[in-house]
N, C-alpha and C positions, 0 to 999 in steps of 0.2 A: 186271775185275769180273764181265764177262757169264762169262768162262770158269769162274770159282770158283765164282760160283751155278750154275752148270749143271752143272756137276763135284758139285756137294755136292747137288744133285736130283737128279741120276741114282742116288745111293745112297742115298735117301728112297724108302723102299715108300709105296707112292700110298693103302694105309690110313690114312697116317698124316694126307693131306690132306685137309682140311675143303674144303666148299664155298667158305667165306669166301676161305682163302688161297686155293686153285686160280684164282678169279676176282682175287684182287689179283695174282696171280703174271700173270698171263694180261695185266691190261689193262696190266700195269710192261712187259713184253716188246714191245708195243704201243707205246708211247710212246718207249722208248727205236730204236722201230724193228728190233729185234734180227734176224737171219737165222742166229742160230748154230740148226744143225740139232738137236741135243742140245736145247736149251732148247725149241725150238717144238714138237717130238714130247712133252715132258712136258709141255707144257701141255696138248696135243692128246688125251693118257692120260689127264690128272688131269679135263678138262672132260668126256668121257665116264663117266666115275664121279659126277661130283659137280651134275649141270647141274640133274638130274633137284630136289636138295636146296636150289639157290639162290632167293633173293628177288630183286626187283627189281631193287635193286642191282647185285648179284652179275651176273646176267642183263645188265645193259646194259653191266658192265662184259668179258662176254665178248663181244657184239657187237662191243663195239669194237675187240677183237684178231681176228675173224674178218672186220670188216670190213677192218682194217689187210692182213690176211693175203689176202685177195679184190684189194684195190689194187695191193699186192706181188706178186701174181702168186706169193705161195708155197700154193701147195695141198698140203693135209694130206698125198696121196698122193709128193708131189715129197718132202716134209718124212721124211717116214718112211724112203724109198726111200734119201735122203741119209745119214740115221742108219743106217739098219741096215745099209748098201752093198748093197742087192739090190732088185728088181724085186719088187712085190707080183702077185702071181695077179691075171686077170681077176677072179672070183667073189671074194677077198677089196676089191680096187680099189671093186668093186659096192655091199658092203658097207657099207663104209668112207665112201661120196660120200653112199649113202641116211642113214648114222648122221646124217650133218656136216651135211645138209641140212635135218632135222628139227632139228639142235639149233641151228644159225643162224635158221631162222625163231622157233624160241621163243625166243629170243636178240632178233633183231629186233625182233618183236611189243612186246617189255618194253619195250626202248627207245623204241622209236616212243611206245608210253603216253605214258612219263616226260615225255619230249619235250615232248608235248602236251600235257600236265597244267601243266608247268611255264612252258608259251608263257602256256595261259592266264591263269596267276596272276601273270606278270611284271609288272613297273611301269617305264618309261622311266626309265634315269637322268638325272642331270641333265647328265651330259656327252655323253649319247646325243643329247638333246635339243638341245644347242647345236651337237654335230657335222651333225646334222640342218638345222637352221635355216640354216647356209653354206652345206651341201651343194645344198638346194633353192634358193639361192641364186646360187653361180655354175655348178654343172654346167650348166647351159641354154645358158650363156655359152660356155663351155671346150667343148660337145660340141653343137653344133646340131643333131645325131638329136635330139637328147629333145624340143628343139619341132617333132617331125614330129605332123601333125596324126591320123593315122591311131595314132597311143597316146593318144587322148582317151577311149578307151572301155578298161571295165577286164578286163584280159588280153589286149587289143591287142598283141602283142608277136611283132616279126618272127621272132623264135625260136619256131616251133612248137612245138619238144619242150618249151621253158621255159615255154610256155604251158600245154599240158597239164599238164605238172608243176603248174603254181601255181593253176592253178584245182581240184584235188584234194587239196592239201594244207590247212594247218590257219594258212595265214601270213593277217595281218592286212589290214585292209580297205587298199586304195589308199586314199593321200594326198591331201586336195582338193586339185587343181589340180596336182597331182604325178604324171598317171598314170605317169611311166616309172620309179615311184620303187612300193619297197614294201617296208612295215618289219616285222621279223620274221618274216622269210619261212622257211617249214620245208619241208626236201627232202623228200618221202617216202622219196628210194632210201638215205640214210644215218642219218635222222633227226635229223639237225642241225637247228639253226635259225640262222639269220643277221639280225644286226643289221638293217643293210637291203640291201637288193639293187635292182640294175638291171639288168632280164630284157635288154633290149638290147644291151648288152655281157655278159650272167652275169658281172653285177661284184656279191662279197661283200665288202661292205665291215663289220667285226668293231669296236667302238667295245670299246677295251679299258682297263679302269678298275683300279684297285690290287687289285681281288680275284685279277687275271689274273696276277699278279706273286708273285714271292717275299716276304719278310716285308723284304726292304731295298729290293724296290721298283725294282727291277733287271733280273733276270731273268723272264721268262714262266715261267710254269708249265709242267707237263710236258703237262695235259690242254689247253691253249692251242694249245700247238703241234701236240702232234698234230691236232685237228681241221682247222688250217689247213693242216696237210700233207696230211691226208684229200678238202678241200676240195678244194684244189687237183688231186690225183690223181681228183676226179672229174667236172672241166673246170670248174670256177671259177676265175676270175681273184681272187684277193684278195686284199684292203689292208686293210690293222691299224691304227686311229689309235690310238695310245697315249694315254692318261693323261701321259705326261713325256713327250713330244712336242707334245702339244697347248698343255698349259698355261694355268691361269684367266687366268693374267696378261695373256694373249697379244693382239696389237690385232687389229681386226676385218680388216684385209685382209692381215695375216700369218697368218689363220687359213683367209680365203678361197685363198690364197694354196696354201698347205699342202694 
């Protein structure tokens, strides 16, 4: 499949692409992970032409293939060098880092917004809620860090970097009585946000309800995974409680339990 769309973009003159698609092209390649060389150097063409024309949307969805491509360790200049089979000039290399520079920060900048726009307006769901309610429940139990007395104060947390990170971000207030706990917490360096988090272990725990799913309710989504792959590639430990895992049905210590 990746070979045929990349075959059949490479003979697409890059007039032909809208902003719209270049950013749908961009964040699909992302998601499936792609590394075919061909494919990434057309998106790398088409997102130079079209960055300048994208809305927010667009814009977050190129973030997330340059942030994918930043994780992967594939740099635009490695990407190109693969395709064309040659080495780019010093002075063109220059070029090329200063273009990708400026269009990933306006790239980020969007994201981060949406991000945060979208933390603000969120409402707990009700499986959020009750995955919550065990959690503050038996973790205490299963990990006696968390009743260390020294996380009674908020950003107490023996992770320095996690600290600074979360006292500058945009995540919500500590939990009474739950300092090692904190819910919707948002990274600044990717602009994710997570369910809840525990800075003491950087444990993202993802509380994931049927919108994260297929229409049979089956499979995750494509935008699911990839962020927990992102996550992960940027030292989070993370766990997914599903929806069909959990279960309304399910008894109170088979939940603790899980």
């Amino acid at each position: 499949l990746m070979t045929t769309l990349t075959s059949r973009l490479e003979r697409m003159p890059l007039s032909a692409v809208g902003a719209r698609a270049a950013a749908n092209i961009a964040w699909s390649a992302a998601v499936l992970g792609s590394e075919e060389a061909g494919l990434l150097c057309f998106v790398w063409r088409a997102l130079d032409e079209t960055v300048g024309q994208m809305q927010t949307t667009g814009l977050s969805q190129a973030h997330q293939f340059m942030l994918n491509s930043q994780l992967s360790d594939l740099s635009r200049q490695e990407v190109f060098a693969a395709f064309y089979g040659s080495t780019p000039s010093a002075r063109v290399v220059a070029a090329a880092r200063s273009l990708a520079e400026r269009e990933s920060e306006l790239c980020r900048r969007a994201f981060l917004a949406e991000s945060r726009r979208q933390l603000r307006t969120r409402t707990s769901s009700r499986l959020h809620r009750a995955v919550s309610a065990v959690l503050v429940k038996v973790a205490p139990q299963a990990l006696p860090e968390l009743s260390d007395p020294e996380l009674t104060q908020e950003g107490d947390s023996p992770d320095s970097e996690v600290a600074s990170r979360e006292s500058s971000s945009s995540s919500r207030h500590w939990a009474t009585g739950t300092p090692w706990l904190v819910h919707e917490y948002f990274d600044p360096q990717s602009g994710y946000s997570v369910d809840m988090f525990i800075p003491r272990f950087k444990l993202a725990i993802e509380v994931d309800g049927p919108t994260h799913f297929d229409w049979r309710g089956e499979r995750p989504l494509g935008r699911t995974t990839m962020k927990q792959r992102h996550l992960q590639a940027l030292g989070f430990r993370v766990m997914s409680v599903s929806f069909l895992e959990w279960g309304t049905e399910a008894a109170a210590e088979e939940e603790g339990s899980f």
